[in-house]
C-alpha positions as CSV (number, residue, x, y, z in Angstrom):
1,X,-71.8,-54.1,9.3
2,X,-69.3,-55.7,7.5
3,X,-65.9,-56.5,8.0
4,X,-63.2,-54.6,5.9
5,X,-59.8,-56.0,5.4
6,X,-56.9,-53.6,3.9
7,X,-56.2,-55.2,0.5
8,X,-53.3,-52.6,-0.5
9,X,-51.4,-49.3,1.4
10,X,-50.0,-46.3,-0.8
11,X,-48.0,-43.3,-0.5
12,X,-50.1,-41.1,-2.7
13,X,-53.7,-40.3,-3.1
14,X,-54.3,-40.5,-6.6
15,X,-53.1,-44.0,-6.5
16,X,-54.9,-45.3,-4.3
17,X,-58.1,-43.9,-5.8
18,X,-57.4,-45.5,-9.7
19,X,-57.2,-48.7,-7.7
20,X,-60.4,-48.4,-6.0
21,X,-62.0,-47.4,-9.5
22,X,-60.7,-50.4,-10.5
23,X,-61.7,-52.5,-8.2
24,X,-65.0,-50.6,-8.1
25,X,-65.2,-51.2,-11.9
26,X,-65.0,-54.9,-11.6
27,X,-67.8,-54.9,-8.2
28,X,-65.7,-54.8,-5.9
29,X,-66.7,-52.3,-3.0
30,X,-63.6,-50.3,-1.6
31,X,-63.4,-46.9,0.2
32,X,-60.1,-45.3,0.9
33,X,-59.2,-44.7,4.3
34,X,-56.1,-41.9,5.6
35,X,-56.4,-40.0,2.2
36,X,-56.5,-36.6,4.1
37,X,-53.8,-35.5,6.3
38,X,-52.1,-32.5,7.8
39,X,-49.1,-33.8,7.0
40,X,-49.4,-35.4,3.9
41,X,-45.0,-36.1,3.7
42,X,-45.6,-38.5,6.5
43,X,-48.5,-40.5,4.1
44,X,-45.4,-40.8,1.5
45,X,-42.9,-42.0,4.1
46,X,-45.1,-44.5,6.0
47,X,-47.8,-45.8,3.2
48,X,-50.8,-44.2,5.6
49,X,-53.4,-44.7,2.8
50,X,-55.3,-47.6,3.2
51,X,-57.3,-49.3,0.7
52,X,-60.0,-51.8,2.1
53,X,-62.5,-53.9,1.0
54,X,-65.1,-56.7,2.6
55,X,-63.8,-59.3,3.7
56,X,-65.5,-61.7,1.4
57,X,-63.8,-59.6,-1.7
58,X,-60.6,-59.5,-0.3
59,X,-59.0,-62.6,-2.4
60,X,-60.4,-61.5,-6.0
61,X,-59.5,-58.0,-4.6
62,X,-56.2,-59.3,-4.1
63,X,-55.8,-60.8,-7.6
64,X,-57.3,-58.0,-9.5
65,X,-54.3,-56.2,-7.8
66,X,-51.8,-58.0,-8.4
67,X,-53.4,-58.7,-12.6
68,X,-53.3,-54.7,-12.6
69,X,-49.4,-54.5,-11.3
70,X,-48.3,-56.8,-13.9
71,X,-50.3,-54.9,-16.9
72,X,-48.5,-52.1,-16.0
């Protein structure tokens, strides 16, 4: 199995999965970890949404980010 490393945290669902498309878009694998919650106010206060990606992706991950940030 390979390792995962979290590349990004967000507050809200639908964020975190535009940047896994993107990612996904540019081959990058990612999955999205603490999307669902019974208490999805707590997610918004404490950034419980992970976004990870193999370890070996996690730099270009990282920049791809950071590229997207600044675009917007």
């Amino acid at each position: 199995m390979k390792q995962l490393k979290t590349v990004a945290k967000f507050s809200d669902p639908m964020r975190a999965s535009i940047a896994k498309g993107m990612l996904e878009s540019n081959g990058i694998e990612a999955e999205v970890f603490g999307e669902v919650s019974s208490y999805p106010s707590i997610n918004a206060a404490e950034q419980n949404i992970k976004l990870k990606v193999n370890e070996a992706d996690y730099e270009s991950a990282l920049s791809l980010l950071a590229a997207s940030d600044k675009a917007q």
